[in-house]
N, C-alpha and C positions, 0 to 999 in steps of 0.2 A: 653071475648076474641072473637074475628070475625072467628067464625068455616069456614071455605074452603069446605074439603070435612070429609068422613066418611072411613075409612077400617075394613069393618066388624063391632064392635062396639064402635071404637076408633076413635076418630071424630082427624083432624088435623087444627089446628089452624094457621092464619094468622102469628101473632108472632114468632111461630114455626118456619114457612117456612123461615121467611127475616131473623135468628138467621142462620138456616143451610147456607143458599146463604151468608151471611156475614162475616161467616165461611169457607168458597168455596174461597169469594173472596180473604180476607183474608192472605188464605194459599196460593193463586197463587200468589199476590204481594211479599210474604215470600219468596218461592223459587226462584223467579224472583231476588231479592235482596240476596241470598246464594249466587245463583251462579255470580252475580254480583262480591261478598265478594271473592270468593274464597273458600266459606264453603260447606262441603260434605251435599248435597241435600237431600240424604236419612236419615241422622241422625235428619236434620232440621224437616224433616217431622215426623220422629219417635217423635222426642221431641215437635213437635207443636200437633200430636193428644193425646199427654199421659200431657201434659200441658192443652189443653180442656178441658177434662175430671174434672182433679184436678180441674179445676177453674167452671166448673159448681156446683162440689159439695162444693166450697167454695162461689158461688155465694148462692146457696141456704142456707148454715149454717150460713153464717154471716145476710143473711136475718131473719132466725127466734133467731139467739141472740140478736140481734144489732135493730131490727127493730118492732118486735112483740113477743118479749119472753116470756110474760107473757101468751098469748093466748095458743101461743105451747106449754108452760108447764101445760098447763090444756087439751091441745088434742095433745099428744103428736105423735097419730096415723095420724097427718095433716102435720107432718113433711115431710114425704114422697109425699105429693098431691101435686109435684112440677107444676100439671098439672092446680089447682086450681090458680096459678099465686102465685107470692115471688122471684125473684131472685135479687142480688144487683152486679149489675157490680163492684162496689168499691168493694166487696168481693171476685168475681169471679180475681181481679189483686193480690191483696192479697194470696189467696192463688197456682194463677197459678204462680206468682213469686217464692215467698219458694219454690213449688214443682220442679222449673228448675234450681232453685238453687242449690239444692240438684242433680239434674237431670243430669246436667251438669258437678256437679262433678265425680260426678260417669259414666262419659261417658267419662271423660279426653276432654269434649267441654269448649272453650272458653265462658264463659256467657256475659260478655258484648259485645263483639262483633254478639253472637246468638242472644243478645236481641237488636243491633240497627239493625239488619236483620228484626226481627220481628214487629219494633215500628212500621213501615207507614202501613203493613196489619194489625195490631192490632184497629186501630186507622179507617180507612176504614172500618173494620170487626164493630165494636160499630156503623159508622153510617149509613148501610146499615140493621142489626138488628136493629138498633130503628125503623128505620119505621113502624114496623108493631107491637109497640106496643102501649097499648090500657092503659096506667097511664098517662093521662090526665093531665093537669094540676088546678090552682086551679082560682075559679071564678076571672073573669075580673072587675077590678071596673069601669071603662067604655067600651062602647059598639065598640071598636075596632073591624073595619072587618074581619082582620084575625082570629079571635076567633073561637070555634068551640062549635056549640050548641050540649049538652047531658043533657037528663033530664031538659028540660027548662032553661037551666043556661047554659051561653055566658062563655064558658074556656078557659083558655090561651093553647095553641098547643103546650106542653113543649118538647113533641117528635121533635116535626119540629125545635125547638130553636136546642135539641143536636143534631141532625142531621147535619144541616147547618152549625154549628160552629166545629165538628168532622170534614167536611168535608177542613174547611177552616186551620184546625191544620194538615192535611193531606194534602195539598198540601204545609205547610211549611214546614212540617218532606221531602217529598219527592225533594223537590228543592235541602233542607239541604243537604241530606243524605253522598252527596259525598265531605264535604266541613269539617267533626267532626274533631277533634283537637286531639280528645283520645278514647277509646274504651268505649263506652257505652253512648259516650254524646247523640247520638241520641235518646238513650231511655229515658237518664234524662230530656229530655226536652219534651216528650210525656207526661212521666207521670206528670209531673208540668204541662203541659198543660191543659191535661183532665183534671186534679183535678181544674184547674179554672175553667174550662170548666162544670165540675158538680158543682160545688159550685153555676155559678152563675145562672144555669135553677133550681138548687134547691129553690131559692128564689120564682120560679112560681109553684110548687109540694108543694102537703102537705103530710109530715113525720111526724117523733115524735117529739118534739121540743125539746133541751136540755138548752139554755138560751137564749131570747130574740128571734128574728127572725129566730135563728141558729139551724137547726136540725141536728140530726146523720148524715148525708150525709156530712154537711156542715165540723162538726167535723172532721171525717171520712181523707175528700178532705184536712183539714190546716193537720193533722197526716202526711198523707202518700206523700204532698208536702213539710214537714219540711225535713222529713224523706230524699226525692229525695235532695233535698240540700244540705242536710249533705252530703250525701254519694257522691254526684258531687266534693263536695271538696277534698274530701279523693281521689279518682281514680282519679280526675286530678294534682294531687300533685304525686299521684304515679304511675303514668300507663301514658304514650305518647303512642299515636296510632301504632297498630303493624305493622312491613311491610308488611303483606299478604293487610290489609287493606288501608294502603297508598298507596297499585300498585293497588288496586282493577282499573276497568275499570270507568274512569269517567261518572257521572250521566249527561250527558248532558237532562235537559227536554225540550221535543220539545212542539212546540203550541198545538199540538195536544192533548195531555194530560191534558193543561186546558179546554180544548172544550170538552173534555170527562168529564172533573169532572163539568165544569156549567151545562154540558146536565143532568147530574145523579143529579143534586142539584135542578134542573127543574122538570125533573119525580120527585124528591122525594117530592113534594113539590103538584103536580100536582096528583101522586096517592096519599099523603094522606088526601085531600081536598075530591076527585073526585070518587076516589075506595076503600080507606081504610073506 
């Protein structure tokens, strides 16, 4: 990983930093869309930093089951070295989902209506963290320019693919946003989104393989997109949009907002060529 600086004997990593900023970002596009909603601002936040949390340690535990379990179960003391690099986003949704689920009930919160609040910083928040990470993708079989040389060998820039494509699932969740039909379709279309969305930069990353071209990842993304389908059907058969959320204040997007996201698709593109 690309060390930054040092505090004392704890060095801080590039990854690190564009995780917290993507976390930053994130959380101000969230409450920007609460108080759009109508939803109490402070619970939103209480439940997006205790939602965090759950989902880093679910990022990290589905990485050492799901990803390398045999390793970890022979150094079990490396489970902890989250500093060593292992974390899997598909893990980190998984389990930040269950924990608001629960979260949610026990708060007496609406969850699908909190979680189409949360899909476009969600989704923002993933492609401003990837930038600064350092999983590579896997050799080029022709010498395409965009490639990025490590170790003599021409890589595919797998980060720059999720990036650009997070960015482009985030300006259709945010057009969306004010247009959903029923409480939660914002989120069910996030998550089917990203899960194409990792499935198909999975093809340029090397994981574990489970059959044919298709690795856990791949698996992972058809699960948890079965899964958003299903449950699409169930809430819209049973659930029509609430009225708090049908008088919400319409999403008008202005130009300016896509001139902000080419400009941020430009830097993101431009620092990881140039400074990353």
């Amino acid at each position: 990983m690309v060390e930054v600086f040092k505090i004392g004997h704890y060095a801080i990593y590039l990854f690190g930093i564009t995780i917290a900023l993507g976390m930053l970002a994130g959380m101000v596009i969230m409450i920007k869309e609460a108080k759009r909603k109508g939803l109490d601002s402070d619970k939103m936040v209480d439940l997006a930093i205790y939602t965090i949390i759950a989902a880093l340690i679910g990022a990290r535990l589905y990485y050492v089951f799901a990803f390398n379990a045999e390793y970890y179960m022979n150094n079990p003391r490396k489970i902890l070295a989250i500093r060593d690099g292992g974390l899997s986003i598909q893990g980190s949704l998984i389990f930040g989902i269950l924990f608001a689920l629960w979260y949610t009930k026990k708060k007496n919160i609406s969850f699908w209506k909190a979680a189409d609040a949360f899909a476009p910083g969600i989704i923002m928040g993933q492609a401003i963290g990837r930038i600064g990470c350092d999983v590579f993708g896997v050799p080029m079989e022709k010498q395409y320019f965009w490639g990025v040389r490590v170790n003599s060998q021409l890589l595919h820039p797998a980060q720059i693919y999720e990036v650009l494509l997070d960015l482009v699932l985030f300006a259709y969740l945010w057009r969306r946003r004010s247009k959903i039909k029923y409480d939660g379709e914002l989120f069910i279309k996030y998550i089917i989104g990203f899960s194409i969305i990792r499935a198909v930069v999975e093809f340029f990353r090397s994981n574990p393989i489970v059959f044919g071209p298709f690795t856990i990842a791949h698996v992972t993304s058809l699960v948890i997109m079965t899964l958003a389908i299903f449950v699409s059907i169930i809430i819209k058969k049973n659930n029509t949009i609430s009225y708090e959320s049908a008088s919400a204040e319409p999403a008008v997007v202005p130009l300016s907002h896509y001139i902000i996201l080419g400009f941020l698709a430009i830097f993101s593109i431009w620092f990881y060529y140039f400074v990353h």
